[in-house]
N, C-alpha and C positions, 0 to 999 in steps of 0.2 A: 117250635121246631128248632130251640138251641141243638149242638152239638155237642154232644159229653165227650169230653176228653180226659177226662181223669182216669179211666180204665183202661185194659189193654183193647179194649175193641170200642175207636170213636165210633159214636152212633147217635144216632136223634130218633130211636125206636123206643124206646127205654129199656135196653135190656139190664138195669137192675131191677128192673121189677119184673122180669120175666126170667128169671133163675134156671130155668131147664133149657132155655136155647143160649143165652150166655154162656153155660156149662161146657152146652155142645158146640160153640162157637169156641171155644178158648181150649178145648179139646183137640178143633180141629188147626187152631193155628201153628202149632208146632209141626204137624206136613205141610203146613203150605211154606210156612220158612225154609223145610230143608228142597221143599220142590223148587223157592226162589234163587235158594243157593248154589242146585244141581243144572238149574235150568234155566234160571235169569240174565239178565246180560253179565259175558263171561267179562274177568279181570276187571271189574272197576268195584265191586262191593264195597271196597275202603273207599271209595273217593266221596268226598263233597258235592253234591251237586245242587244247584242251583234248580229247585222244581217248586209245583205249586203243588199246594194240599187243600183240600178243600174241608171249610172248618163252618161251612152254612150252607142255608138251601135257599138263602136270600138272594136273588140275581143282582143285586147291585153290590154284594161283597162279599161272595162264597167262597172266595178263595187266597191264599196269602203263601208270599212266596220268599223263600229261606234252604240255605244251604244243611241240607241231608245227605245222610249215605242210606244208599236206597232198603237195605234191611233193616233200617231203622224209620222209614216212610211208614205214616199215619195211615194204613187201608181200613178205613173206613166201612157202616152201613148207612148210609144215608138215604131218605126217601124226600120225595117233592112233599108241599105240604096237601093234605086232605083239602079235598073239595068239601064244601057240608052238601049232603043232598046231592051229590053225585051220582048220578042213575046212568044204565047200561047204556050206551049209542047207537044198537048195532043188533043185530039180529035176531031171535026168536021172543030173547029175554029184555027187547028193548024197553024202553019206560022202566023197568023194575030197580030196585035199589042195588048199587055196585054191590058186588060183594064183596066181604072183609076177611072171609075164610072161603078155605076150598071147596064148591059145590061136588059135592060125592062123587054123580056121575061123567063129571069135568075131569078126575082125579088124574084119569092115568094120561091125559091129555095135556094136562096142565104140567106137570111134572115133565113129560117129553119134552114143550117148549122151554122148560125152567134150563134143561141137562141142555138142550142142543145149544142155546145162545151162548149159557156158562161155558158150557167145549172151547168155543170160538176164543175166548178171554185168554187163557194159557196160550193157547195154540200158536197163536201172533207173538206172543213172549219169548217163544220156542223158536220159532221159524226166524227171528230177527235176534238169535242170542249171541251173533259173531261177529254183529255189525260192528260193534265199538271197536274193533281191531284195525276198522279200516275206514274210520269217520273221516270226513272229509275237513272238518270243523271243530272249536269245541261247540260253537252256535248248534250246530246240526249232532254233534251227539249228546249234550242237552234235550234236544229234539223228540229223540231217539228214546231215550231214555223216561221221557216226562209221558211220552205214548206206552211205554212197557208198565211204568209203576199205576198209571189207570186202566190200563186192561186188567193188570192184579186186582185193582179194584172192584174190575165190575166184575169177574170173578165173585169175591166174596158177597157183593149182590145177591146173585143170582145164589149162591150156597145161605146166605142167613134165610129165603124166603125156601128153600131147600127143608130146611132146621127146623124153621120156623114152623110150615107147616106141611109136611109130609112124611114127620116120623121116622122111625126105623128106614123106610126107605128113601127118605130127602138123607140121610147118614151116609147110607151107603149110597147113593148118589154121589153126594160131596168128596166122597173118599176116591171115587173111580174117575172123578175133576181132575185127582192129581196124580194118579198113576197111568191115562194114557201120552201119548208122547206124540208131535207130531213128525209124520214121518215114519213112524216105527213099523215096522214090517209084522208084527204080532199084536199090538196094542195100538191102532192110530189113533187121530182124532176124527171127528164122528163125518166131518164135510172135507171134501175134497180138496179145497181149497185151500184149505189149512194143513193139508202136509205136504203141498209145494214146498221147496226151496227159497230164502231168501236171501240169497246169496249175493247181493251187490245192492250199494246203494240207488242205483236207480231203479232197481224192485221195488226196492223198501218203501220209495216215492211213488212209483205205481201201485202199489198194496196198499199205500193209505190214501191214493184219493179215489182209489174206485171200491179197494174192497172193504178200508174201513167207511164206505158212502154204503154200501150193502148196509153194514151195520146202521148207520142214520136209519135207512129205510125199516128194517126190522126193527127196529126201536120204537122207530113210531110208531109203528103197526102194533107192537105189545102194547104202547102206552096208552092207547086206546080198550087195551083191555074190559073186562066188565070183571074181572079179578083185580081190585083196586088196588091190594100193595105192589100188584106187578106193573099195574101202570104207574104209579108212583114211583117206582124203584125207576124204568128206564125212562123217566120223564127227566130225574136227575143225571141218570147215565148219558144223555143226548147232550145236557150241557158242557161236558168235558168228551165228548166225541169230536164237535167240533174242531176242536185246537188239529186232532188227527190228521182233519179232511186238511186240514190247513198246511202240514206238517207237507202233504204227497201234493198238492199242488203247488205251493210254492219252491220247493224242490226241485218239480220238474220244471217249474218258469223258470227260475235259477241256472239252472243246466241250458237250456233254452236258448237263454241272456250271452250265457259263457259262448257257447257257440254261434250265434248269432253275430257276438261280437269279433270272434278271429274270424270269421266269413267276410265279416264287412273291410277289416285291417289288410286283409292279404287276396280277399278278392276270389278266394278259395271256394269250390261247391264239392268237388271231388270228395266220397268219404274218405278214398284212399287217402288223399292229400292230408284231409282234416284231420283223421287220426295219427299223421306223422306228428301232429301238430299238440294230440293230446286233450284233446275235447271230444266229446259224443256227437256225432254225427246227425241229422234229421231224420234221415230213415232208418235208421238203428233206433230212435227214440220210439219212431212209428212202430217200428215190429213189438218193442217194451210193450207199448198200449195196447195195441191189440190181444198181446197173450194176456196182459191180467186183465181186459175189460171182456175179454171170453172166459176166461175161468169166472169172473166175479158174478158173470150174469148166469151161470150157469148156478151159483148160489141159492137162487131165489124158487128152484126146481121147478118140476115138469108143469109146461102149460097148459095141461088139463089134470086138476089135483083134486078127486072126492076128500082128501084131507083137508085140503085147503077150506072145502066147501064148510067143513064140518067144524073146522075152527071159528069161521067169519059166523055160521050159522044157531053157533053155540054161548058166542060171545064172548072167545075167549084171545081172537086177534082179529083188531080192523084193517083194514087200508091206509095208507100213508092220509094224514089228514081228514079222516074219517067224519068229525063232526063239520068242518068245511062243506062237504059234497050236499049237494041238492034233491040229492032223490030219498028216495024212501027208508034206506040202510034196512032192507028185508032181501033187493035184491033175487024174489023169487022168479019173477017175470020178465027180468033183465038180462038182454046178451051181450057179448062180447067179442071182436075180429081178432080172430088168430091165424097165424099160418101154418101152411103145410104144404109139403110136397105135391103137387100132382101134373104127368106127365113131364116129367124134367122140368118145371116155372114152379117158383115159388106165390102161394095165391091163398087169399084171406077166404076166410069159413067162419061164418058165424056159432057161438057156442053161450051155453045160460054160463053169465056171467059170474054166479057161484062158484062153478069147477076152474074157471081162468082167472082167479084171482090171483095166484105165482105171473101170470102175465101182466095181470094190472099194475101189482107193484115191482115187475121187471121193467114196463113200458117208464112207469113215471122215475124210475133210475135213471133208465138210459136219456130224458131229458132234461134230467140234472145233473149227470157226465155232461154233455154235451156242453153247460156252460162254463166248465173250466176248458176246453178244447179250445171254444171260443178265446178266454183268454188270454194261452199262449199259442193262437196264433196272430191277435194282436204284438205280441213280443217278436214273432217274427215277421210281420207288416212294419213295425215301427223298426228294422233293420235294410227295410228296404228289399226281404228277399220274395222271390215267390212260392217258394215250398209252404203247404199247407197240411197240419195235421188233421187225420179224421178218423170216426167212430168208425168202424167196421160195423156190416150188416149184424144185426141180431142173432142170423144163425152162422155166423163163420165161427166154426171150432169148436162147435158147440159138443158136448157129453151127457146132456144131460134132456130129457124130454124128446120131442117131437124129431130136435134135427139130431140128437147119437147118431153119429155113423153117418151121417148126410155130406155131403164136402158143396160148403157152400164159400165164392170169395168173399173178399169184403166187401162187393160193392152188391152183394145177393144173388151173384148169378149162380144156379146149379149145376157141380161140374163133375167131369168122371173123376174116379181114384188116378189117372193119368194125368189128368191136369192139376191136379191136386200135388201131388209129388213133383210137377214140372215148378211147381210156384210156390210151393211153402216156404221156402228159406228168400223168398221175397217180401213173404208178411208176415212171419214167426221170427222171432228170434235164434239165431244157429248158433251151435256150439262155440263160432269163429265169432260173433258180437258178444257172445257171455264173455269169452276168455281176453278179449280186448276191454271188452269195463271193469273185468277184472282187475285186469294189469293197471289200470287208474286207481285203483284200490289203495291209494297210500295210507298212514295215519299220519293227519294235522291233528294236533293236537296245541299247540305254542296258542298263546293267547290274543285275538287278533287275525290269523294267520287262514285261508282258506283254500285247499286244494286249486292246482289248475282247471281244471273241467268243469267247475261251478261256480258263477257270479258272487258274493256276499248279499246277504239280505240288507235294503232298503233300511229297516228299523228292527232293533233288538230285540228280544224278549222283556216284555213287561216294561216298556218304554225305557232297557239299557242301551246303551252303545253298542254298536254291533262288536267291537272288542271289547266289549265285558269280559270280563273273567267268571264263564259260566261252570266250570268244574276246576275245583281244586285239588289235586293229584296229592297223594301223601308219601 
């Protein structure tokens, strides 16, 4: 499982010895550079940065870290190493041997999940390409930055198994990877989520720890695959995921810390006050969370999905930790509690566990959110205050399945469109909290040096100094 670096495409596939996807790989890299260039993080291509590249698929030293300018960063194909005698876990094709190529009548399924993940990859490159204008840090746009150049990554993932094996049209797949845009009113990206806005940095921290944690979840769910190079591909993908989740929770601890702390100095709870004062406020953080842990759950789509069934069914995506689970992985005779409206109360109905699997791996998100909440509001316990951050009900705000169009609060009670409009700009974000984090928007940039509104990180990257000199400007 060495890593070939001596080509223009690292990889540990062998593509010299596979001459037609190499071709078409090395074909396809010159759009994807000018799509880096049109679309990647703006004004900094000349600079230095300080990122990691991953140069193995050995967990004890996969990765090495050295100043780059990101159009000249190492995107890789790298897969986990092969199980020998790896067989299916999971559905009709269980016990049978993984596959190593595409099952025919898998084909046009498999390639659906191939296009929607890869979507996701640019999309966040897109939506986060303005942030460096207004980093709070060079620590944090490092940060910023080390999250964009492996999304490019897993990108070219999901395109080499594209190449690799679905022909003429994995080609054209790959090619339509870089001319939607997200956002774009004629051409978007394929989930909704991804042509939000993200327009300030405490987005950017709520985007990566709930909606790159969507990602965890579906990663795992492919990696269980019974299509083996795709479980292999985001098996590797999952270990630079992490750094992501890492990237939006401490972030938002950070911000947390800062405000926490002029509350404790000046004895202040007022937001008014606070923001004279130049930090983000608790319940302006609250409304952040709520809006992207409602759009992220809404990612995972409708809680009753014959697709869904048909993927788990076919073998071609498990549930998060699928060989973990205790029961049979067939699933035929198995139900599941979902809810629904009935008579204005929200009330569980049991349904065959098959069609509720977007439920099952919505449920086991939402209580793995649940423990970074938990641990800033340790940060605000250990300040002494009583304000406490919380998950919103499952269906508040939701677009997507059972509750579209439902107006549910966050604490799950079902409410008219009147009380809905009386209280939104109590648990949403308003024009008037965007335009105020805004205006915190500075660029720190000096080395050392960290906006008012956010704490410094505890320990640097890759055990530097939190004043490293993570970017060198030219």
């Amino acid at each position: 499982m060495d890593v070939d670096y001596d080509g223009l495409i690292p990889n540990n596939v062998g593509l010299n010895q596979d001459l037609a996807v190499k071709k078409a790989l090395e074909s396809w890299h010159p759009g994807y550079l000018d799509w880096w260039n049109d679309m990647g993080p703006e004004g900094f291509q000349d600079a230095l940065v300080y990122l990691r590249t991953a140069v193995s698929v050995d967990p004890k030293g996969w990765a090495k870290f050295g100043y780059v300018k990101m159009p000249d960063y190492k995107w890789g194909v790298l897969l986990a190493p092969a199980v020998e005698g790896r067989t299916i876990p999971f559905g009709k094709h269980k016990g049978e041997p993984a596959w190593q190529e595409v099952p025919g009548e898998y084909r046009a399924m498999l390639r659906r999940l191939l296009v929607i993940q890869g979507d996701t990859e640019p999309a966040s490159v897109e939506q986060q390409r303005h942030l460096g204008n207004t980093a709070p840090s060079q620590y944090d746009l490092r940060n910023l930055f080390q999250v964009n150049v492996e999304e490019g990554r897993h990108l070219w993932a999901m395109v080499y198994l594209l190449h690799k094996h679905f022909g003429r049209d994995g080609r054209e797949e790959a090619e339509a990877l870089l001319e939607r845009r997200s956002g774009d009113a004629d051409n978007p990206r394929i989930l909704g989520a991804f042509n939000e806005e993200t327009p300030d940095w405490l987005a950017f921290y709520m985007f990566t720890y709930f909606t790159d944690r969507d990602g965890k979840f579906q990663l795992n769910a492919l990696a269980e695959s019974g299509f083996d190079p795709l479980a292999r591909t985001t098996k590797f993908m999952l270990t630079e995921e992490a750094h992501h989740m890492f990237v939006g929770e401490s972030g938002v601890s950070r911000t947390i810390q800062r405000t926490c702390q002029v509350m404790k100095e000046t004895g202040l709870e007022d937001p008014a006050e606070l923001r004279k004062l130049g930090v983000i406020d608790l319940p302006t953080i609250q409304r952040y969370l709520n809006f992207h842990y409602s759009v992220t759950i809404d990612l995972f789509g409708a809680d009753q999905s014959s697709n869904a069934a048909i993927f788990y069914s076919s073998g071609l995506k498990g549930r998060y930790e699928e060989t973990k689970r205790g029961d049979d992985h067939l699933l035929k005779g198995d139900g599941y509690k979902i809810l629904e409206v009935k008579d204005g109360m929200l009330v569980e109905k049991e349904v065959p566990m098959l069609n509720a699997l977007n439920e099952v791996l919505r449920d086991d998100f939402i209580k793995d959110s649940a423990g970074g909440i938990g641990r800033w509001n340790k940060v605000i316990e250990k300040a002494g205050l009583a304000f406490r951050l919380t998950l919103p009900h499952k269906a508040f705000n939701r677009h997507i399945g059972t509750f579209a169009g439902v107006r549910v609060s966050p604490e799950g009670r079902v409410l008219s469109e009147t009380e809905w409009q009386l209280n939104i700009n109590h648990w949403l974000a308003t024009e008037e909290d965007r335009a105020y984090v805004a205006s915190l928007m500075g660029r720190v940039v000096e080395t050392g040096k960290y906006a008012n509104w956010i704490a410094p990180p505890a320990i640097g990257i890759n055990k530097q100094p939190v004043d490293f000199e993570y970017i060198r400007f030219n």
